[in-house]
N, C-alpha and C positions, 0 to 999 in steps of 0.2 A: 290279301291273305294267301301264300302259299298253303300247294296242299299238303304237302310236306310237315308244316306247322300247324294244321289241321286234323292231319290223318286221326287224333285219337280221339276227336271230339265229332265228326263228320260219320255221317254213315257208311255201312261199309260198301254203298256199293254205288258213292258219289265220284261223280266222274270230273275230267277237268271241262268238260262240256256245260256241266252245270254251275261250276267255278263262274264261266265266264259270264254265264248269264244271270247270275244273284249281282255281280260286281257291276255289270250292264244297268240293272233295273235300280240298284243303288244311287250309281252317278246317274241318273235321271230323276229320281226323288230328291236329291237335291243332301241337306241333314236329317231333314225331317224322319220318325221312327215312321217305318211303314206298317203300315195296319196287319192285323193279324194272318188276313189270307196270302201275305205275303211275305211272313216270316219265312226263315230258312227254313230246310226242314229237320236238321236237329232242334228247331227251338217251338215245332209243333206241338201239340199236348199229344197224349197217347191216346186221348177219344179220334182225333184226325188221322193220325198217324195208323188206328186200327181202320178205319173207314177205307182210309185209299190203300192200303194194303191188299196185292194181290190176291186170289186164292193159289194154294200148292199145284202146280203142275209140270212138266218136264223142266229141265234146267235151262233148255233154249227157250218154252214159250215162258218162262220164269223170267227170262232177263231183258227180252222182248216186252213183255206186258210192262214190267215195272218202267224202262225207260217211254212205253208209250204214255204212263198215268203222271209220271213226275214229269214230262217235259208237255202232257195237257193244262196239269195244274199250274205250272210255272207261264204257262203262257196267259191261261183265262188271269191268274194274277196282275199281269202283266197289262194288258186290256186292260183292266179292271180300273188299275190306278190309273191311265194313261186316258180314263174318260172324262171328257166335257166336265160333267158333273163334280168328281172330285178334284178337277184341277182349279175350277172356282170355288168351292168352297175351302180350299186349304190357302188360295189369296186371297180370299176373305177373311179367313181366320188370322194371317198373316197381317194383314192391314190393322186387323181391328186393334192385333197383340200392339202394332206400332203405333196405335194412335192411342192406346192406352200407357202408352209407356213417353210419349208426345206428353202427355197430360199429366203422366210424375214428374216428370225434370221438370215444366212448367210448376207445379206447384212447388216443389224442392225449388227452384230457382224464386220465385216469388216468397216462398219462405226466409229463405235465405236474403232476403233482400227485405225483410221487416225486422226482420234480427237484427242486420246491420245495422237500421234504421233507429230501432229500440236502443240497440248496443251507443250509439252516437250519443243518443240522448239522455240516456244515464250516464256518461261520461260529461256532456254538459253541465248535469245537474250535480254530480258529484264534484266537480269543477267552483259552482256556484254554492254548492254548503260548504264550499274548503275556504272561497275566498271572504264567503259570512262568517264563518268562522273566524276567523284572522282579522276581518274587521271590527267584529265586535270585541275583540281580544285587545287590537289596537286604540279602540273610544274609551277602552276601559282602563287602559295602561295613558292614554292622555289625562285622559279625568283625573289619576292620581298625581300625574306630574304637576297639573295644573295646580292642584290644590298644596302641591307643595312648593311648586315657585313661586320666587321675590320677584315681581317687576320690577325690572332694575331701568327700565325703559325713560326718559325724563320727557315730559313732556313738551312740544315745541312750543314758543314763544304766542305762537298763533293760539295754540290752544286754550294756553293759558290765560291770554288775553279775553278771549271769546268767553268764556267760565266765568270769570271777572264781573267782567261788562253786564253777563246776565245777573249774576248776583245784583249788582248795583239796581238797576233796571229795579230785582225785585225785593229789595229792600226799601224804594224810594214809594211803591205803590205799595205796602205791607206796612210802612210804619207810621205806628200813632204817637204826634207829638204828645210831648209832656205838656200836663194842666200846672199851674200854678204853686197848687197844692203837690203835686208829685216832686216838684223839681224846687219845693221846700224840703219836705220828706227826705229826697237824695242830697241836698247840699248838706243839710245834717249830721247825715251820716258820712259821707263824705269827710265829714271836716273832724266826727271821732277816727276815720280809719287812718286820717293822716296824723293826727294827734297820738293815734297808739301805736303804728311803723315807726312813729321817731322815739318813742320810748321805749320798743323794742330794741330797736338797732342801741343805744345809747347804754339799756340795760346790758346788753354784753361786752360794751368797754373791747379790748385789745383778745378775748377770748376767742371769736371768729377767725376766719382766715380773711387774712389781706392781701395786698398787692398794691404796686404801686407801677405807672407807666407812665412816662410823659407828664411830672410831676402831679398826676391823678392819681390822688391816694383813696384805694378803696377796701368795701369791707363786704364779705356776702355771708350769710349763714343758710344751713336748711331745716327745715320744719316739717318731720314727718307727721299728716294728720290721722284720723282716725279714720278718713273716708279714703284708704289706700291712696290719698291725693301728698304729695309734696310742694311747701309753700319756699319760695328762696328768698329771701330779702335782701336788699343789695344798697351800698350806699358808695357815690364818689363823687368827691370834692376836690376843689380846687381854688385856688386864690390869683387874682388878676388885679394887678395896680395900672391906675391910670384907666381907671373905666367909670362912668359914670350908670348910677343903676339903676336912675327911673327912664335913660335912652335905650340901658339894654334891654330893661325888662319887655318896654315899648316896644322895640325891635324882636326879639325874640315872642313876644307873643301876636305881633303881624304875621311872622312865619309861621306859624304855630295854624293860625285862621287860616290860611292861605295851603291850598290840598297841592298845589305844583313844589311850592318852597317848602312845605311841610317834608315832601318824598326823599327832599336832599337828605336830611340827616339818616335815612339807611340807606343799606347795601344795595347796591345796582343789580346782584344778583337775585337780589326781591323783586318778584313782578308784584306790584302794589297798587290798588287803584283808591283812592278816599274819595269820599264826597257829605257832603253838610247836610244833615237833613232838619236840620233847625236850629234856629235863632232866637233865643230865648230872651238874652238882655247884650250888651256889648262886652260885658267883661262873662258871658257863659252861651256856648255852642255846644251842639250834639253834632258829634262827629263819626262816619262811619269808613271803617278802615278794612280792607281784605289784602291779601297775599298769600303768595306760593310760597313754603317752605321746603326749598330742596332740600334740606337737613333729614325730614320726614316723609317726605313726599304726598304732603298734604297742604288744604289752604286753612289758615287762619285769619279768623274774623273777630274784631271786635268792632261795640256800639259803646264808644266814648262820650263820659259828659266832661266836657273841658273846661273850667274854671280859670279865673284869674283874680286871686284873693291877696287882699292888703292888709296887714297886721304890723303895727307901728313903723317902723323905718324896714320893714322884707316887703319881699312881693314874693308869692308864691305860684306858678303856673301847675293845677291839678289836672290830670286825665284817669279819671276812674273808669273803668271799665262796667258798662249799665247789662243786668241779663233783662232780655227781651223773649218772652218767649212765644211771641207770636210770629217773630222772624225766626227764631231758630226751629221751628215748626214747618213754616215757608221755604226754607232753604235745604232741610231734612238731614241728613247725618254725614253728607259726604266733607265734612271739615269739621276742625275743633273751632272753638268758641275760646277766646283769651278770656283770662280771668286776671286783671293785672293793676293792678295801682303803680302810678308812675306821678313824682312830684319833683319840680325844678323850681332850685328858691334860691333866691336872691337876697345876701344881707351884705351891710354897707361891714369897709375895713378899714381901717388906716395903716398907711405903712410908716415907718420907723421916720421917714420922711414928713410926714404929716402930710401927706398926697393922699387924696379920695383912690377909694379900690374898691372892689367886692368878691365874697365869696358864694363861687357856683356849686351849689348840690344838688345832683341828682339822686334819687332815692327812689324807694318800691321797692314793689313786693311781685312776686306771678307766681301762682300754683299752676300744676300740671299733673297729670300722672306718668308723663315721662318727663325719667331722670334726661336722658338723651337730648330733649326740647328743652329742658331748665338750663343744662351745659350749654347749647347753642345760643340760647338769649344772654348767657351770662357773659360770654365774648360778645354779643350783640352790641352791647350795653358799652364795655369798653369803645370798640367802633365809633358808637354814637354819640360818645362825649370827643372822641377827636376831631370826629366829623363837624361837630358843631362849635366846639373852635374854631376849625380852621373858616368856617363858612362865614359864623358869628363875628370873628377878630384877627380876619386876613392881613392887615396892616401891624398885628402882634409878631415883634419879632424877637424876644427871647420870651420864651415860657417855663420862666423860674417864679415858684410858689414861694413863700415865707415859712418857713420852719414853723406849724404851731407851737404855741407854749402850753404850759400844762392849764394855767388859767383860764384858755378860752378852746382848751382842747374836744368838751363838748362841742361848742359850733361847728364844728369842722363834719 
């Protein structure tokens, strides 16, 4: 500080003597504010400032006395701070302030370092309810897909097989033959349901819808029941000269017995497995039959009683379809259960020739409650009368029927 820049603030009878020595004692105390005995002396209070104030006496010993009190004062000051005592305890004070101030950044810094710590891990876990979220978002948006997709998936040959195989398995240890009395009971009936299919089919005459393929003339109706169930009945015939028809019948019902030769007459696309589980008399067996139908994507099973009934010059081959409900209990709901009446009958013909012939009909009935399964067997059925030509009368080489006439137009 100039004194120049002083002058109105400084007393008036401060010297540049004592300039130098406030500036002296200052850059020795370092920043620190010096204690009061060492304030300047305009910054005295006016109790010190009347104390060390001269008494009035000439102008020389006036200016005298004053420079001998203010340059004692400023000395004992001087001393004062520059002793032993106060220069240890202001590095004392000094230390402690830094070790207190050591021990905030440490804790700021340790602070600061559980924040981040805390900070990480709510971000974690807000991390982890976002991706719960979105997962349970996504099981629930699966669920509904699932429930509304078609398996369009088919299943492999192997699997099919394997499913099969078990069924047989547990149909063979599940079923109870027929008693005597039962398998009277069923021939009975039996022999009305084939009695009243033919006078069904017969009572509609040309009314039905026909078709004719591979001179197999045939005829199907549908029968909506009360039990949302639809019955289809079906008939198709044909005429073959030069066949003799207690060999076919003979041959055609060894096929029939026979579960390897039986399989020929359907589609390969059928995985089908038969097998016999009882032998009742030579002309009647129980026969048990399953397949995959890929039309539906389910198996069907039937428990067949198969008959071979002689009524004057015909022979009749029956496969009525038996409900068992102690296998279909056993096997549980993963397939439908055929409900079907199926008859192949044989009656003698003559042709114009006077040549032995016979005519083949196939007839029945299947309920379902899909319409979808009834279309599918009803081309089934076509197949299976071709099939069984060709298998039955390989050596047939044209396959020209006889025009019925109106007289024997029933038989047909």
């Amino acid at each position: 500080m100039s004194p120049s820049s002083t002058r109105d603030v400084l007393p008036h009878d401060w010297t540049e003597t004592d300039q130098e020595i406030m500036e002296t004692l200052l850059l020795l105390d370092g920043v620190e504010t010096p204690p009061p005995s060492h304030r300047l002396p305009h910054e005295l209070n006016p109790s010190t400032i009347h104390v060390i104030q001269p008494a009035r006496t000439s102008g020389a010993d006036q200016a005298f006395g004053a420079g001998a009190i203010d340059t004692g004062a400023l000395t004992s000051g001087r001393e004062a701070s520059n002793s032993p005592h106060s220069t240890a305890s202001d590095e004392e004070r000094r230390a402690k302030h830094r070790e207190v101030q050591r021990r905030f950044i440490r804790r700021k810094k340790e602070q600061m370092r559980r924040v981040r710590e805390q900070l990480a891990e709510l971000e974690k876990q807000f991390s982890f309810l976002q991706l719960t979220k979105e997962a349970l978002a996504l099981e629930k948006e699966n669920g509904e897909l699932c429930k509304s997709m078609i398996d369009t998936r088919c299943p492999s040959d192997y699997e099919i097989n394997l499913v099969l195989e078990r069924e047989i398995e547990t149909v063979r240890e599940r079923y109870c033959p027929l008693s005597d009395e039962e398998y009277d009971r069923v021939l009975k009936s039996t022999m009305l349901n084939v009695d009243e299919s033919s006078q069904k089919m017969n009572a509609k005459g040309d009314q039905d819808a026909s078709f004719q393929i591979m001179n197999w003339r045939g005829r199907h109706i549908l029968e909506h029941e009360s039990n949302s169930c639809t019955c289809m009945r079906f008939d198709v015939s044909k005429a073959f000269e030069g066949v003799s028809l207690s060999s076919f019948a003979d041959k055609t019902w060894q096929r029939i017995c026979n579960p390897d030769s039986f399989r020929q007459f359907f589609s390969s696309s059928l995985r089908m497995k038969f097998v016999i589980l009882q032998h009742i008399k030579n002309d009647a067996i129980v026969l048990y039959r399953t397949f995959f139908n890929p039309s539906t994507g389910r198996i069907m099973r039937a428990v067949e009683l198969v008959l071979r009934i002689r009524r004057e010059h015909e022979e009749k081959i029956v496969l009525r379809c038996l409900e068992m409900r102690s296998l279909e209990e056993a096997l549980g709901d993963i397939g439908d259960w055929c409900r079907a009446l199926n008859i192949i009958e044989f009656s003698p013909r003559l042709t114009p020739e006077e040549r032995t012939g016979l005519a083949c009909r196939y007839s029945g009935y299947m309920r379902s409650n899909s319409a979808m399964n009834l279309r599918f067997w009803l081309l089934e059925v076509l197949f299976i009368v071709i099939r069984f030509e060709s298998i039955m009368l390989p050596w047939q080489q044209t396959l020209v029927a006889r025009e019925p006439t109106t007289s024997n137009q029933s038989d047909i």
